[in-house]
C-alpha positions as CSV (number, residue, x, y, z in Angstrom):
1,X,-3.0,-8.7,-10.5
2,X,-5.7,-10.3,-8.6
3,X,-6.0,-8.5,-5.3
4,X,-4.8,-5.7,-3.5
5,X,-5.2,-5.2,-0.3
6,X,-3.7,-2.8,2.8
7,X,-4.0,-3.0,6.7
8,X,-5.7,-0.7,8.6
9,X,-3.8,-0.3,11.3
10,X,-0.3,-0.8,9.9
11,X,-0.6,1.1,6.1
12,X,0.9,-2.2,5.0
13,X,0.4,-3.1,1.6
14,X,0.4,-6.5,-0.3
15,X,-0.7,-7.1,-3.9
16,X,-1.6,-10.7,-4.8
17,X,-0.5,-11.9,-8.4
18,X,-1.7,-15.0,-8.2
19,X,-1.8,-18.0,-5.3
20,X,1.5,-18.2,-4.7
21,X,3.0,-14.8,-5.5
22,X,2.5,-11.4,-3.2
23,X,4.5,-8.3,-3.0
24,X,4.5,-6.8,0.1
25,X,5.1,-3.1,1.4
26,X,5.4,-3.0,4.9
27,X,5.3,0.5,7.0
28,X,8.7,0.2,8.8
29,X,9.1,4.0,8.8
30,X,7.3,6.6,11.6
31,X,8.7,9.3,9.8
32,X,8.0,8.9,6.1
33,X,5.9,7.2,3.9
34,X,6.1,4.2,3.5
35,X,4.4,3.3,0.0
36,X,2.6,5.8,-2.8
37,X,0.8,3.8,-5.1
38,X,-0.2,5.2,-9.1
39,X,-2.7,4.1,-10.7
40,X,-3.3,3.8,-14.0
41,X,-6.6,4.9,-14.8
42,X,-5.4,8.1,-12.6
43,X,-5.1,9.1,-9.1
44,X,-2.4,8.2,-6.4
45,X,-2.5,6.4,-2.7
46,X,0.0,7.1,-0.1
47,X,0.8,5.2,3.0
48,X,1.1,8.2,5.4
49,X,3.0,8.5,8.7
50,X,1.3,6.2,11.6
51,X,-0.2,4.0,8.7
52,X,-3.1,6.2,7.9
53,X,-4.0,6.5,3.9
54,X,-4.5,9.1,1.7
55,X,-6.0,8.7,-1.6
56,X,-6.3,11.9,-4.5
């Protein structure tokens, strides 16, 4: 993984593997969640309601 990278005012995520390859999470949802993100070396992030982000 090269980048990874999220909006502030959307919550949208998009992780770049390379130049021409990105995987995108977009926030469609004003009710949910969108995206919860765990990472390896520990810890979570989670695309909250409204696009705000909370990371633990």
């Amino acid at each position: 993984m090269h980048r990874v990278s999220v909006r502030e005012d959307t919550g949208d995520l998009t992780l770049s593997f390379g130049d021409d390859l990105l995987l995108e999470a977009l926030n469609m949802s004003s009710g949910y969640e969108a995206w919860q993100l765990i990472r390896a070396e520990g810890g979570t992030s989670i695309c909250m309601v409204g696009g705000g982000l909370a990371i633990f």
